[in-house]
N, C-alpha and C positions, 0 to 999 in steps of 0.2 A: 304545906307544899305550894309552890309559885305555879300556875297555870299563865303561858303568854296563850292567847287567843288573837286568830286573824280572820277579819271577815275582805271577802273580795269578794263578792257574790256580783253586782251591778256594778254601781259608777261613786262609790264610796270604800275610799281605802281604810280601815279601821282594826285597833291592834286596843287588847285591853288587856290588864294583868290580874288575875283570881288570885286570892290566897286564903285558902280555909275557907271557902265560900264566902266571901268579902270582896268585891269590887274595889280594886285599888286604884284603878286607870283605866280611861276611857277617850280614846284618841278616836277622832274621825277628819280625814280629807274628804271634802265635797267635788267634784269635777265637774268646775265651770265651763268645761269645751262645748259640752250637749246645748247647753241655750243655740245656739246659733243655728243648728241644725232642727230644731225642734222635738227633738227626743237623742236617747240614748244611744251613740256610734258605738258596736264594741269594737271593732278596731283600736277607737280612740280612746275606749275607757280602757284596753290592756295595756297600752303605752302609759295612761296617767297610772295605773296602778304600776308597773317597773318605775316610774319615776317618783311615787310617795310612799312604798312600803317597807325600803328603809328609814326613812325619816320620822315616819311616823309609830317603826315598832319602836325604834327608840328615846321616841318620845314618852313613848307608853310605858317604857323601865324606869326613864328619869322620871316621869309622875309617880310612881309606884315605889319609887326609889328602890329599886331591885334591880340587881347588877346581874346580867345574862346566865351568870354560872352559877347565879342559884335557881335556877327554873328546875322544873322536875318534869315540866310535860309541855310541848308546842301541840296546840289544837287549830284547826283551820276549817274553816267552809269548804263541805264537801260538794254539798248541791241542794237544790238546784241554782240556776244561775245561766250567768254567758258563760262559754266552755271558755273563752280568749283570759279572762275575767279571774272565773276561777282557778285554773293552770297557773298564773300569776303567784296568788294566796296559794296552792297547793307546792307548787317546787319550792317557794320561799321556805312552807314550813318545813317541808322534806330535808331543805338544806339546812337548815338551823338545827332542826332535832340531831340531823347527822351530826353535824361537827359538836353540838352538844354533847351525844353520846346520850341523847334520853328521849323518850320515845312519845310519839304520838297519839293524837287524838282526833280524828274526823266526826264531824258535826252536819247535821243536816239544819239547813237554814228556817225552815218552816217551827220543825221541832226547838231550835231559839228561839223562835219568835212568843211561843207558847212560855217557852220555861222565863223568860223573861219577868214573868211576873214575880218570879221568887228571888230579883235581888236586891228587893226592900218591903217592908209592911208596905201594906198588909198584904197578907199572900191566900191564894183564894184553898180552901178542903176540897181534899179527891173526896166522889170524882167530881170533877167539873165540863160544864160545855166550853169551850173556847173558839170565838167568832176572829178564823184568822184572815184579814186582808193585806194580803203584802202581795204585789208587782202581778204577775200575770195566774196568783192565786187565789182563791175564792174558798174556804172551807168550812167547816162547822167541826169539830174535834170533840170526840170524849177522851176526856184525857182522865187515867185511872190512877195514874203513879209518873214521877218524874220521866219515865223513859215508856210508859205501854199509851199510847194514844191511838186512838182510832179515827179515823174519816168518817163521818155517819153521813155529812153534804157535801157535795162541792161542785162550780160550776162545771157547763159541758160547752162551755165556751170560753168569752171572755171573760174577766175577770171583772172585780168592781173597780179597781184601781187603772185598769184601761178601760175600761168606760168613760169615769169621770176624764182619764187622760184625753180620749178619743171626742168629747164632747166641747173641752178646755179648743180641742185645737180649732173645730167646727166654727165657737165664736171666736177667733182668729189670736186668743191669746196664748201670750209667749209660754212656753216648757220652764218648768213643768207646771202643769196647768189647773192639776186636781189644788192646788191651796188657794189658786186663785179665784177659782169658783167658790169655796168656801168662805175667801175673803168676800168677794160680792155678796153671795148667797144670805151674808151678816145682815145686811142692808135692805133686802128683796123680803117680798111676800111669798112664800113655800107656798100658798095657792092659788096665786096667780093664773099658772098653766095648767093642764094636767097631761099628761105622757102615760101610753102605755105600758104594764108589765105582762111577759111572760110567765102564766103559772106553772111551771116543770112541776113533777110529777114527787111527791115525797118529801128529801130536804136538799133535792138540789135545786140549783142557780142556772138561770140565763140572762144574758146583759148585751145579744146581739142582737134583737129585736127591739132595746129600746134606744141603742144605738142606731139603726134605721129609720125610726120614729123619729128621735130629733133628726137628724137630717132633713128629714121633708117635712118635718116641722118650721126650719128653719128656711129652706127656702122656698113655702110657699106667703111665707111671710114675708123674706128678702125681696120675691114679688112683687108684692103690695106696696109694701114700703122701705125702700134701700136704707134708712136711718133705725128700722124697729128693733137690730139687736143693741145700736146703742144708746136709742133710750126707753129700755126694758132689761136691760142687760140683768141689774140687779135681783129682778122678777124672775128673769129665765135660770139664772143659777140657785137663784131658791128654791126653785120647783123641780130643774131637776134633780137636784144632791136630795131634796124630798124625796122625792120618788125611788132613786137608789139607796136610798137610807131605808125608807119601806119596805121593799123589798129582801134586804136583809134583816129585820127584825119580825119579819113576818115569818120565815124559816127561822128564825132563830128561839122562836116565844114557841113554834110548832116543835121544834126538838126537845125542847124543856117540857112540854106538857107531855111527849111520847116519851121520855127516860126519867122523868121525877126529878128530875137535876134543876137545883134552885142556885147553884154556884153559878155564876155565868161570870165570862172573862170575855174581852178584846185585845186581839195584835197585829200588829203589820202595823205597816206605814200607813194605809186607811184610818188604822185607830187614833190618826192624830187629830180627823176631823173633826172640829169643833161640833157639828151638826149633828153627827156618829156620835160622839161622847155623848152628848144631854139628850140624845133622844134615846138611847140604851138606859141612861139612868132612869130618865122618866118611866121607860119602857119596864125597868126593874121595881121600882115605887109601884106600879099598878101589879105587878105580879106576885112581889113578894119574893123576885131575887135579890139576893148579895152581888155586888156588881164589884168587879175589878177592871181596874182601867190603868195600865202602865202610865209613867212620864213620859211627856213626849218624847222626851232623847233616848227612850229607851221602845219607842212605837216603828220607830222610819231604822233602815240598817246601823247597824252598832257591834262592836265587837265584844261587849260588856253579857250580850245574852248568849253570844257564841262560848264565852269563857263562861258562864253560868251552864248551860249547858256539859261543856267540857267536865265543870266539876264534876257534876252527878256522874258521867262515866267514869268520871277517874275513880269513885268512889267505889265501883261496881267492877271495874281492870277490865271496861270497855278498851283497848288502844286499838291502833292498826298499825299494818305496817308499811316501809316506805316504798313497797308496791302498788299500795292507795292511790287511784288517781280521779279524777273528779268525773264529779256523777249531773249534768246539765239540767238532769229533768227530775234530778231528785233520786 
């Protein structure tokens, strides 16, 4: 069976085609409107999403070389997400299952992000912990089977990937800012500075204390000296993506030692960081986990985990129907 998958969650319009659990196609539009603004306009990203999501599912059939009237199921991004956003991806698929005549499949974006591991070796044993960082999420997941995950952390604020965003704009670079800290950070001494963390209580996260921190970290520096973030720049993105990287593998080495779970997994678009990667792996070498770590193109939004996803419900006659309408907060 053809599974077409749509993701429209944020500011990336993306259409992927499943068959038999196989990645056939993997289409993504970027939306370059946001630079300019410094972050994410939803207004603007529901206008670019009506203007690439035909272009793009289409592209995604002629890569798959699947001709639309052989699909058996349209899946779409249920939530969470921008409501402008997802409404886009959600009537698209509504209407295409209709005139199809075959029916659907809604997906939760977080729960791709997890399953996403399983559309290439190596694929990690239930159960597993899975450290997921994507947009304004923060979590820690036991994940027991393709579809039963649990929350065991997650923040009570911000997330790590507005952090890192919140910090990017601080030293006044451009959107999106979290890979540019990463790119500097390349170059910097990670001990440089040091910043405080919030220790929450268990295995959750806070990221709005250290967000306050650099702030007046930064300008009691600017202060002193109008030229010290840029020439420290390299130093300051080292130390902080340190610190926020700490603070995630510090909950996350403490949840493995409370469940016995030596699987450990990363996703989101945070899992792309360079910093995040080798210091999880290091992190696993000293423990003694099994470490999985998606490709990038399959870390930052993609419609390829949406349609992985989709499969296992297909497999289980998860559908919905075209009453389905999108769920913002998940």
């Amino acid at each position: 069976m053809h599974i077409l998958a749509i993701e429209s969650s944020c500011d990336e319009t993306c259409a992927a085609v499943i068959s038999e659990g196989k990645i056939r196609s993997n289409v993504v539009a970027t939306q370059e409107v946001h630079r300019k603004y410094g972050g994410v306009v939803p207004e603007l990203a529901s206008r670019a999403h009506q203007q690439n999501i035909i272009p793009v599912v289409a592209q995604a059939l002629t890569d798959a070389a699947v001709d639309k009237r052989q699909l058996g199921v349209v899946a779409f991004t249920r939530g969470p997400g921008l409501l402008g956003s997802l409404l886009v991806g959600t009537s698209f698929a509504k209407a295409f299952a209709l005139a199809l005549g075959i029916p659907l499949i809604d997906v939760n974006h977080l729960q791709a992000h997890v399953l996403a591991h399983f559309i290439e070796e190596p694929r990690p044993q239930f159960p597993f912990l899975c450290l997921t960082v994507s947009g304004g999420h923060t979590q820690i997941v036991r994940v027991s089977d393709y579809l039963t995950m649990e929350i065991i952390g997650q923040t009570q604020d911000d997330a790590v990937g507005e952090a890192f965003d919140k910090t990017a704009k601080l030293l006044d670079l451009p959107y999106p800012g979290g890979p540019l800290i990463d790119r500097h950070a390349q170059a910097g001494n990670p001990h440089a500075f040091v910043f405080p963390d919030v220790d929450m209580p268990g295995l959750n996260f806070s990221f709005s204390g250290i967000k306050t921190a650099f702030l007046y970290f930064l300008r009691d520096h600017r202060r002193q000296d109008p030229e010290f973030v840029a020439r420290h720049l390299d130093d300051i993105c080292a130390s902080i993506q340190h610190t926020l990287i700490r603070i995630l593998l510090e909950k996350l080495r403490k949840a493995a030692h409370q469940t016995g779970i030596r699987e450990i997994a990363i996703a989101g678009g945070v899992s792309a960081n360079s910093g995040l990667r080798r210091m999880v792996r290091e992190e696993g070498e000293r423990e003694g986990w099994q470490v999985y770590i998606p490709k990038l193109e399959y870390c930052t939004d993609n419609a390829a985990m949406i349609a992985m996803a989709a499969h296992f419900k297909a497999l289980r006659g998860e559908f919905c129907g075209q009453d389905t309408g999108p769920l913002p907060r998940g």
